[in-house]
Every structure is written in C-alpha cells, then in structure tokens.
C-alpha positions in Angstrom: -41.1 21.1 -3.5 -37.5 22.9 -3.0 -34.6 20.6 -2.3 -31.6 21.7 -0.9 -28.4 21.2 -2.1 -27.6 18.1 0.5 -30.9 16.3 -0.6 -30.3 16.6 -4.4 -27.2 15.2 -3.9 -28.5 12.4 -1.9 -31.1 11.8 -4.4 -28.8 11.8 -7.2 -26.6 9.4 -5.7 -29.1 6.7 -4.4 -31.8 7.2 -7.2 -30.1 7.8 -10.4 -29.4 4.4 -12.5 -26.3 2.8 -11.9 -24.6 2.9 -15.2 -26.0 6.6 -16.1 -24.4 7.8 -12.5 -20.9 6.0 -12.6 -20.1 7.3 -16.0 -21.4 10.8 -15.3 -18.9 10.6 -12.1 -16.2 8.5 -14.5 -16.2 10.9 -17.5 -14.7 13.9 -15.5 -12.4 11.7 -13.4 -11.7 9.5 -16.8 -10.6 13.1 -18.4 -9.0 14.5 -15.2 -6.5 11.1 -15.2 -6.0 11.4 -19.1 -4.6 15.1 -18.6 -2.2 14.3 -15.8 -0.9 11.4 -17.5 -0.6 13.9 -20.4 1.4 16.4 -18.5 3.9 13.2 -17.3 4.2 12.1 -20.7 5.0 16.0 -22.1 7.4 16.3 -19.5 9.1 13.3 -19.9 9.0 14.3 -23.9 10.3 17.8 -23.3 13.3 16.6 -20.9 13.7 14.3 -23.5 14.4 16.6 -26.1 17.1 17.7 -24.2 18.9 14.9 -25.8 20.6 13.3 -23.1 19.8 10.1 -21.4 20.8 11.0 -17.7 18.9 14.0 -17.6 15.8 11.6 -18.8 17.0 9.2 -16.1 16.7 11.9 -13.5 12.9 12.6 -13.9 12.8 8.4 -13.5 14.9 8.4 -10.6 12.7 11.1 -8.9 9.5 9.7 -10.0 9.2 7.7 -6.9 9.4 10.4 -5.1 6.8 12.2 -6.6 4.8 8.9 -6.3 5.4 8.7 -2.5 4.2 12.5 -1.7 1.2 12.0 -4.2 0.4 8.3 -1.8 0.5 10.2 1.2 -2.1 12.5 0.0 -3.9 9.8 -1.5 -3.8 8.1 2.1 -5.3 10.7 3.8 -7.6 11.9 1.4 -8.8 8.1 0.3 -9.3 7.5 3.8 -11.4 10.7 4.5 -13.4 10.0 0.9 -14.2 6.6 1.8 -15.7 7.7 5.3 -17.3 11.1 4.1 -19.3 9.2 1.3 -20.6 6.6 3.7 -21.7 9.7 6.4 -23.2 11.4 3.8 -25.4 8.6 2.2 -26.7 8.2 6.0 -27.1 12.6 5.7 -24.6 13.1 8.7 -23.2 16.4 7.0 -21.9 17.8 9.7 -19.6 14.7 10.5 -18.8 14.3 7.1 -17.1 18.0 7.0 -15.8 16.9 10.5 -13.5 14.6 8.9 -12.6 16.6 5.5 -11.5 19.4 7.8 -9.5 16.7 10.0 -8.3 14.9 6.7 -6.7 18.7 5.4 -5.0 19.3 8.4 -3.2 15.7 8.1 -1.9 16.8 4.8 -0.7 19.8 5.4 1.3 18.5 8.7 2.7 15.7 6.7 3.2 17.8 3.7 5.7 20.3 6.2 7.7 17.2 7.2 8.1 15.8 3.6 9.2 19.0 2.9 11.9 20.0 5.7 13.4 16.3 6.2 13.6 16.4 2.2 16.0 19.1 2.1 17.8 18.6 4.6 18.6 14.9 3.5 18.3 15.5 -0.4 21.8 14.5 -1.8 21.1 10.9 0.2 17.7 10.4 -1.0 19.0 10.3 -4.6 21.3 8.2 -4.1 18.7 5.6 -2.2 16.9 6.1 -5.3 19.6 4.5 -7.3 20.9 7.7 -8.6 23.9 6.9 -10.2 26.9 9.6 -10.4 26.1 11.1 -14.0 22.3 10.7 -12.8 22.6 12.5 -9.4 23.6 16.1 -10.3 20.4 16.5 -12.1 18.0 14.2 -10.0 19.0 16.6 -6.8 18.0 19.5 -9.7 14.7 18.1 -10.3 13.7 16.5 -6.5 14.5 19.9 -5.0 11.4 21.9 -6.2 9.1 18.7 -6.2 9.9 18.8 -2.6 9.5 22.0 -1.9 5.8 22.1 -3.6 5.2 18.7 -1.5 2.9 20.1 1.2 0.7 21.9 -1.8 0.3 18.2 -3.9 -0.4 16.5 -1.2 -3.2 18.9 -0.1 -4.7 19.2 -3.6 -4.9 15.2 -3.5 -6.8 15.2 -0.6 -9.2 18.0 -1.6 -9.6 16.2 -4.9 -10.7 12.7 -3.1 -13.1 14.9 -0.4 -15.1 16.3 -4.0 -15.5 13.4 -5.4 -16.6 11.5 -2.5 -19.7 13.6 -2.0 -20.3 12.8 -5.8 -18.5 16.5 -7.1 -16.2 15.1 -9.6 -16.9 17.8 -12.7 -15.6 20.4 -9.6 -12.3 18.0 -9.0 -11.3 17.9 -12.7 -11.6 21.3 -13.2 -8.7 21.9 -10.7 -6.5 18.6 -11.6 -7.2 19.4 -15.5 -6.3 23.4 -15.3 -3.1 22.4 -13.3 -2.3 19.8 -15.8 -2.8 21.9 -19.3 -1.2 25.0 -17.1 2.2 22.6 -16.7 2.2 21.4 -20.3 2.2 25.0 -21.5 4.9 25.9 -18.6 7.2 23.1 -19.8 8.7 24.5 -22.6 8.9 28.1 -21.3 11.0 27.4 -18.2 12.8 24.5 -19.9 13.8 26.5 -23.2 13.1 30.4 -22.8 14.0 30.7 -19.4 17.2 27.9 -20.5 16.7 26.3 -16.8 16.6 22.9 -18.3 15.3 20.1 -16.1 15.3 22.6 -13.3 12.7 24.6 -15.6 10.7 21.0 -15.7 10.4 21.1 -11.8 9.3 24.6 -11.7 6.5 24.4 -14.1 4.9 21.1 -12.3 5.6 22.9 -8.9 3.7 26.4 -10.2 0.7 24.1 -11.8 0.2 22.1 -9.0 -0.1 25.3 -6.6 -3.0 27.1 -9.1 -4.9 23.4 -8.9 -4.4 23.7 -4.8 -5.9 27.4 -5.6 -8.8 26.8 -8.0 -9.5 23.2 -5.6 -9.9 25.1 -2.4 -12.1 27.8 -4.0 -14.7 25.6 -4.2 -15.1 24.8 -0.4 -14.5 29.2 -0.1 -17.9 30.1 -2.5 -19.8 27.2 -0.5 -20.0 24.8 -4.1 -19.9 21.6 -1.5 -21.9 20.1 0.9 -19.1 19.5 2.6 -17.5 22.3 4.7 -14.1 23.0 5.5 -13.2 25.1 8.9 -10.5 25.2 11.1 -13.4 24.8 14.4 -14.3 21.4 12.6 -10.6 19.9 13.2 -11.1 17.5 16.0 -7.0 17.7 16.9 -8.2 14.0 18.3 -5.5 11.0 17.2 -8.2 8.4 17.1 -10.2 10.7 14.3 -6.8 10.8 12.7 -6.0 7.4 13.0 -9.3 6.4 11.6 -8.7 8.2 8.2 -4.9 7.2 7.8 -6.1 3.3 8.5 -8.7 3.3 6.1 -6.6 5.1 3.7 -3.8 2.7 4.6 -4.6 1.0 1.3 -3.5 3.8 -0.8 -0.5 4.6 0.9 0.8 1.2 0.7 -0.1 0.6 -2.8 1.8 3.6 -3.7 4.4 3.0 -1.4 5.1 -0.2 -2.8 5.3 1.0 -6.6 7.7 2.9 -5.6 9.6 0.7 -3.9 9.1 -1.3 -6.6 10.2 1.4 -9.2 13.1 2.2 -7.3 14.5 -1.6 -7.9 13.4 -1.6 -11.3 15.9 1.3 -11.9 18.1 -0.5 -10.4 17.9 -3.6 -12.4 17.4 -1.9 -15.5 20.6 0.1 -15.0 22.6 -3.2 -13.9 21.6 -4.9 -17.4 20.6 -2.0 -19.5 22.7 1.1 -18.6 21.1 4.7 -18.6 19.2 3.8 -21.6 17.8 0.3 -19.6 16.8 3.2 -16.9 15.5 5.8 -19.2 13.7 3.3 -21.3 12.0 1.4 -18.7 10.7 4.8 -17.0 9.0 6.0 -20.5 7.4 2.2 -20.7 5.6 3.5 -17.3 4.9 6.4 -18.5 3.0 5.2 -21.8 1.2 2.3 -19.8 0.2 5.0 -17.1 -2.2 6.3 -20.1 -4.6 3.4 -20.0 -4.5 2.8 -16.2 -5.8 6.2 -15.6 -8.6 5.5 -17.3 -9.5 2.4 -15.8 -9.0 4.4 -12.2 -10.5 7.5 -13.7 -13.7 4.8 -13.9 -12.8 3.3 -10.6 -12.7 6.9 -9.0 -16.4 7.5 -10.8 -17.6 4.2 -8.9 -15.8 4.7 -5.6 -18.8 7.3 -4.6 -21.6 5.6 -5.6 -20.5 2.4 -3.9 -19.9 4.2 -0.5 -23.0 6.7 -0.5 -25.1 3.3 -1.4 -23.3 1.0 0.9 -23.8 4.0 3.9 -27.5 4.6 2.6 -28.1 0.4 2.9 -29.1 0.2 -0.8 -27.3 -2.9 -1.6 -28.5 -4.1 -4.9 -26.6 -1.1 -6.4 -23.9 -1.6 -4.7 -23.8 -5.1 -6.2 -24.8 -3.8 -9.7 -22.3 -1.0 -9.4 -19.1 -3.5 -9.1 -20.6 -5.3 -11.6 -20.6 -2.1 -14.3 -17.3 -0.9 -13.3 -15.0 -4.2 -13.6 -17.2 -5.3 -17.4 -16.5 -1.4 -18.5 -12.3 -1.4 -16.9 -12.1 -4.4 -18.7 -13.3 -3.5 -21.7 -11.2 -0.6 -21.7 -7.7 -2.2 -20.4 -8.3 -4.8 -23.3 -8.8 -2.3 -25.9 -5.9 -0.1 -25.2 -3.2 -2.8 -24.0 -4.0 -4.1 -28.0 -3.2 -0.5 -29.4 -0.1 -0.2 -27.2 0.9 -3.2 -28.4 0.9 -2.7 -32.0 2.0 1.2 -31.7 5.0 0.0 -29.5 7.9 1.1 -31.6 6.9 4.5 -32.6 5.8 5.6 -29.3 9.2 3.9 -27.7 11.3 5.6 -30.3 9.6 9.2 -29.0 11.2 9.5 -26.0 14.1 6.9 -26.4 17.3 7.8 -28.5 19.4 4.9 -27.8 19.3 1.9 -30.3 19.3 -0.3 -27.3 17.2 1.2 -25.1 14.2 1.2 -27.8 14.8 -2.5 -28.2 14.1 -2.8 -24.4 11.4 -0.7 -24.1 9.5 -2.1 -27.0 9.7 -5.4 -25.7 8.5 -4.1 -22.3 5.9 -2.2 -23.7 4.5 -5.8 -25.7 5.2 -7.6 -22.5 3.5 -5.1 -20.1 0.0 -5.2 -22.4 -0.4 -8.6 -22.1 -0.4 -8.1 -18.5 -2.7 -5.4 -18.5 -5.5 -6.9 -19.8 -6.0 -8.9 -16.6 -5.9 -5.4 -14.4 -9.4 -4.5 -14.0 -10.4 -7.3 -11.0 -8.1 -5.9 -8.7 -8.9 -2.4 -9.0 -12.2 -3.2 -8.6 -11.5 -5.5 -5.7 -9.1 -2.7 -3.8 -11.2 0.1 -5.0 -15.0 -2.0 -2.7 -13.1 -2.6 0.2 -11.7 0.7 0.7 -14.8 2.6 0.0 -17.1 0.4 2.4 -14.4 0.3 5.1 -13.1 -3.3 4.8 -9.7 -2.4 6.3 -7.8 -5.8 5.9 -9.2 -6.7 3.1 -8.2 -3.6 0.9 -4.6 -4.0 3.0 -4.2 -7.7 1.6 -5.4 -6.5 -1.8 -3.6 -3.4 -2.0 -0.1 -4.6 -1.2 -1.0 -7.9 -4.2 0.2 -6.4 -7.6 3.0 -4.2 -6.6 4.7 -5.8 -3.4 4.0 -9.7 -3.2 3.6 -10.4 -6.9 5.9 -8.0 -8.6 8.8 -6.6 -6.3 10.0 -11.0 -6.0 9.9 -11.1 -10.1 11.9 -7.8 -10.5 14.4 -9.3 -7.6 15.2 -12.6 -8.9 14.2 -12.8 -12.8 16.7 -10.3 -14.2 19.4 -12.4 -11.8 18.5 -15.2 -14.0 17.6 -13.8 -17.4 19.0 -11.0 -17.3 16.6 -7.7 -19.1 14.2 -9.9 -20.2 13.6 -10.8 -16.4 13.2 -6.5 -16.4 10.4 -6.5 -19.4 8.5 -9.5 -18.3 8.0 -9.3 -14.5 5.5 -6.8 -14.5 3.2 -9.2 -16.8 3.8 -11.9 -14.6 2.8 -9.9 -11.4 -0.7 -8.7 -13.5 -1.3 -12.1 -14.1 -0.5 -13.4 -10.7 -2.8 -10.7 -9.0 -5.9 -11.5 -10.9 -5.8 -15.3 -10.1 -5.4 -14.0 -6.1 -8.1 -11.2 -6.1 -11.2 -14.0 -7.6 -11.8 -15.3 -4.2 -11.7 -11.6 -3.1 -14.5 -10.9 -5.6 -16.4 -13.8 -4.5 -16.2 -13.0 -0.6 -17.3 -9.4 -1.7 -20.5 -10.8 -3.7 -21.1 -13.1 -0.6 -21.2 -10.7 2.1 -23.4 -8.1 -0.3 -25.9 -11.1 -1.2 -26.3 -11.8 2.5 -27.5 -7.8 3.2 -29.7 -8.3 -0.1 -31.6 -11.4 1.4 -31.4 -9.5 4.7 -33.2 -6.6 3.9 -35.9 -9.1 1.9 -36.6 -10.8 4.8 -37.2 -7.7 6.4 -39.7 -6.4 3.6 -41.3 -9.7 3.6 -42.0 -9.6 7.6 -43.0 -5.8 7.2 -45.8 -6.8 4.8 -46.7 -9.8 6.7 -47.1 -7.4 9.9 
C-alpha cells in the first residue's frame, strides 16, 4: 500500500522503538550542536590570537547579546515546535503549517525591531553590558553586524525548531552545520586577509548565518516538509500569536536569564579579575558549552517524539522516552564534565594568555564539571513541559538554574569570597536546580501514569463490551 509522506512520518514517529527513534533524531541534532559550539569556540580562538585581552573581552561582552536574539527565535520557534508536533501526531497538517507560517512571521517582525532599536542605541547597550572603556571600542565593532544579521538568526532558529518538530532533524543540521563549517572557514579570511580584525569575526558569523537561513528555507521551497510555509497561512490573529510566544515563553526566559546572568558575571569577573577575570570566565563558557550541546542536541532528538506521542495519546512512550533521554544526558554530562576536568589547563591556556587569568579559569573550569554532572534532570524536566504544553510548569522550571539559583550566588558570593565566589557559583546553582526539579520529575511521572491507567481502563471496558 502507498503511504504518503504525512503518514510515514506519522508512523515513524508513533511506531518506531523509543530508543532507535530518539537517537536517530539526537545524532543530527547531537552533531548540529557540536558544530556551532565549534564555530564559538574557533572564534573565540581566532580573536584570541589577536593577542589582546580586550578584544577577547569584546566577543564576551557581546555574547549576551547574541544569546538574547538567538532566545527570541528560540521563543517563537520552541513555541510553534511544541504545538506543531502535538497537531501533527493528531494529523491536523494543515493547522500545524498554520502556525509555522504564523511562528516565521513573529521572527521576522521581532528580528526588524532587534535590528533598528539596536543601532540606534548601540554605544549604550555596550555599556549595559558591562563594557568597560578599553572593552567598548571593539564590543560596538563586533555588536554592530550581529545586529544587523539579527532578523536572519532569529528566523533560521525558528525554521530549525519547525523541522525538527515534525521529526526532520537530518534536514535542520544540514543548514545549522553548513553555516557553522562556512564561519569557521570565514574566520580567518576576514579576520587576517581581509586585516578587519574582530570586525572580520562579525562578518563571517553574519555571512554563515544568512546561507543556513538560505539552505533552511529551501527546504519548505522544494516541498521536503509536511509542513508548509505560505504567506495566506499567517492568521495576523494576536491570540495565535500569543499562543506560540507563551508556550515558547520557556525559552525566552531561560535565555534571557543566562544572559542576564552572563552579563553580571562579567561584571564580577572584571571587579576581582580584570580583563583577563572577563576574558577567562567567557572561554570557561565557551569550553563547557561543548558538552551541553550535546546533552540538548539529545534533548532536541526527544522533544519530537514526546510531543507527536503525547498529541497522538500513546503515553507509555512518552513515559519511556523521558526515561531514555535523562539515563543517556546523564551518561554523557558525567563522561565529559570528567574529561574537562582533567584537560582543564591545556584547554584554559588555549585561549587565555594571562598568568592569572588561566589560574581563574582552570579553577572554573574544575568547579563548573562538578556541577555539570547533575544537569541532565532539568533539561529533561524543561524540555516535557514545553513540548506537551505545560505552560507554568516549564516557566517555573525554566527560570530554576539560571535566574533563582545562579544569578543570587554570582551577586553575593564574589562580595564575600571574592573570584572564588566567580568560579564556584555556577556549581552551586547546578546542584541546587537538580534537588528543585525531582518533584517536578515526579509530578510529570504522575500525571503520565494516570493517562496510562486511563486508557487501560478503557481497553479493559472495550473488551468487556
């Protein structure tokens, strides 16, 4: 019998086993995260190579930024994810694309505001950033084309979130990964041939993240999704809108708050450690960014299959699918947190030149893996409730590890203990957040064991009949 495309994809999401599914979906997502942390760490190593300590500063400074137009997109397109994969495991298609048409037109409207308030109110912006006066000259550089490519990131995020929610992730890392090699390889040309410096750094990610945008929309053009974007599907109705940006609230916030939290870590680590404190403490995130990636890249794999389930009332998979993503994040976080650790100093001493500023980013480094073991439970937790649409739920979760655990450590510790208060709170908030998100596990087990006996009652009274 011929299947269409919409049925295969139906079947392959609610038939195929659980752990065969999620790491076919995780491996391209897994390698997708690996090669944009790759083309972070490459550009921190090239501006790095530059030899000087403000410039390295600068891409830290503006990092939050960066983070805040790539957590709108993720808003939008998280939001519009979660509710296409729960349309399309009950096969309302047209609905689905409904909202992915509705979801791109958010991004690009936001993505035009980022960019003309950003310009206009650039030299300010650094300076909220903690830009200090050495720092500023070449953080206004390096913001100016990130902004200027903003609208074009945030879209690609969102069309990246829309493929993989209707299960299509080997199509969204073949955009992400393409822009991501493409940067690495445009580094050094506009950085060094073209002599453009950290200008040349801003250019290249601005460039690569316009061919991802390119090769990403493509797909939707040649029909490759189920999912189908039009400009008749956008419902121009504020609740539709409202719908996505609340269930994609989540996303915004957690973003939002890292870098909020980012931007008084530079802070601290410039009261107690100088430039190098600044510079040293933004390569620490950097390195760490490696293995989180790849716990999301598997949390990004499972995000699909737990909303086309959850839509499609198959329950027991959704129960067995939280339980194969948090055992294989964990398993993963613990592993590479141990080789962090004990490659600390080489990898530190990279990208750092000062003498000091390796001595605080080692010790951040050793500090930060301890902390990262005990990850994997909340990404799991924030990861369910977003994907089945448990709005307060993934709020409370979402806003744990970066806002109410970690942005009152980086405040007070360093008062008291100075930079150790800097390396350690981060471990602290990790720690702190997985004690919280237990009874969020357990309410999520409880409320998916109650559809599970549900449903068997149901069967039982069916056969009875």
């Amino acid at each position: 019998m011929f299947l269409t495309k919409e049925e295969a994809q139906y079947i392959k999401m609610t038939e195929t086993r659980i752990p065969k599914l999620i790491t076919l979906l995780a491996i391209p997502t897994v390698i997708a995260m690996l090669v944009t942390a790759l083309y972070n760490f490459a550009d921190t190593v090239f501006v790095a190579s530059l030899n000087n300590d403000s410039i390295t500063a600068a891409v830290n400074v503006v990092f939050p930024l960066m983070t805040m137009i790539q957590a709108v997109g993720f808003m939008i397109g998280m939001g519009a994810g979660s509710i296409i994969a729960r349309l399309l495991g009950k096969h309302l298609d047209k609905e689905a694309s409904k909202t992915a048409s509705n979801a791109l037109f958010l991004t690009v409207l936001f993505g035009v505001i980022i960019l003309v308030f950003g310009l206009i109110f650039i030299s300010p912006l650094m300076k909220l950033l903690n830009a200090s006066s050495t720092v500023l000259p070449y953080a206004r550089d390096y913001a100016f084309y990130i902004i200027i490519a903003s609208p074009i990131v945030m879209a690609s995020f969102a069309l990246n979130n829309f493929l993989r929610a209707e299960g299509k992730a080997k199509l969204s890392t073949i955009g992400l990964t393409t822009g991501a090699i493409l940067n690495v390889i445009l580094d050094p040309v506009f950085i060094f041939a073209f002599n453009l410096g950290i200008k040349g750094a801003a250019i290249a990610t601005a460039i690569s993240q316009t061919i991802s945008f390119i090769i990403l929309l493509s797909f939707y053009l040649r029909k490759k999704t189920v999912v189908e974007l039009h400009i008749n599907n956008i419902s121009f109705n504020f609740k539709d809108f409202g719908i996505i940006c609340v269930i994609g609230l989540p996303s915004l916030l957690r973003q939002g708050l890292a870098s909020v939290a980012t931007i008084l870590l530079n802070g601290a680590a410039d009261t107690y450690g100088g430039d190098s404190g600044t510079a040293a403490m933004g390569v620490v995130a950097k390195i760490t960014q490696v293995i989180f990636m790849i716990m999301l890249g598997i949390g990004q794999g499972y995000q699909p299959v737990v909303g086309y389930n959850y839509g499609a009332k198959k329950y027991k998979r959704v129960k067995e699918s939280f339980w194969f993503m948090l055992i294989m994040s964990t398993c993963v976080m613990v592993i590479g947190s141990g080789l962090l650790a004990i490659f600390a100093k080489p990898l530190v001493s990279l990208l750092v030149e000062d003498a000091n500023g390796i001595k605080i980013g080692v010790n951040a480094l050793r500090y930060q893996c301890l902390g990262l073991a005990f990850c994997a439970l909340g990404v799991a937790c924030n990861m369910s409730f977003q994907s089945l649409g448990k709005k307060v739920r993934a709020i409370l979760v979402s806003i744990l590890r970066q806002g109410l655990c970690y942005i009152p450590f980086i405040i007070m510790l360093p008062i008291y203990i100075g930079i150790t208060g800097v390396e350690i709170s981060m471990m602290i908030a990790d720690i702190l957040t997985f004690i919280i998100c237990i009874p969020f596990a357990i309410s999520f087990f409880k409320e998916i064991n109650s559809k599970i006996d549900i449903d068997f009652e149901k069967a039982n009274e069916d056969i009875t009949v």
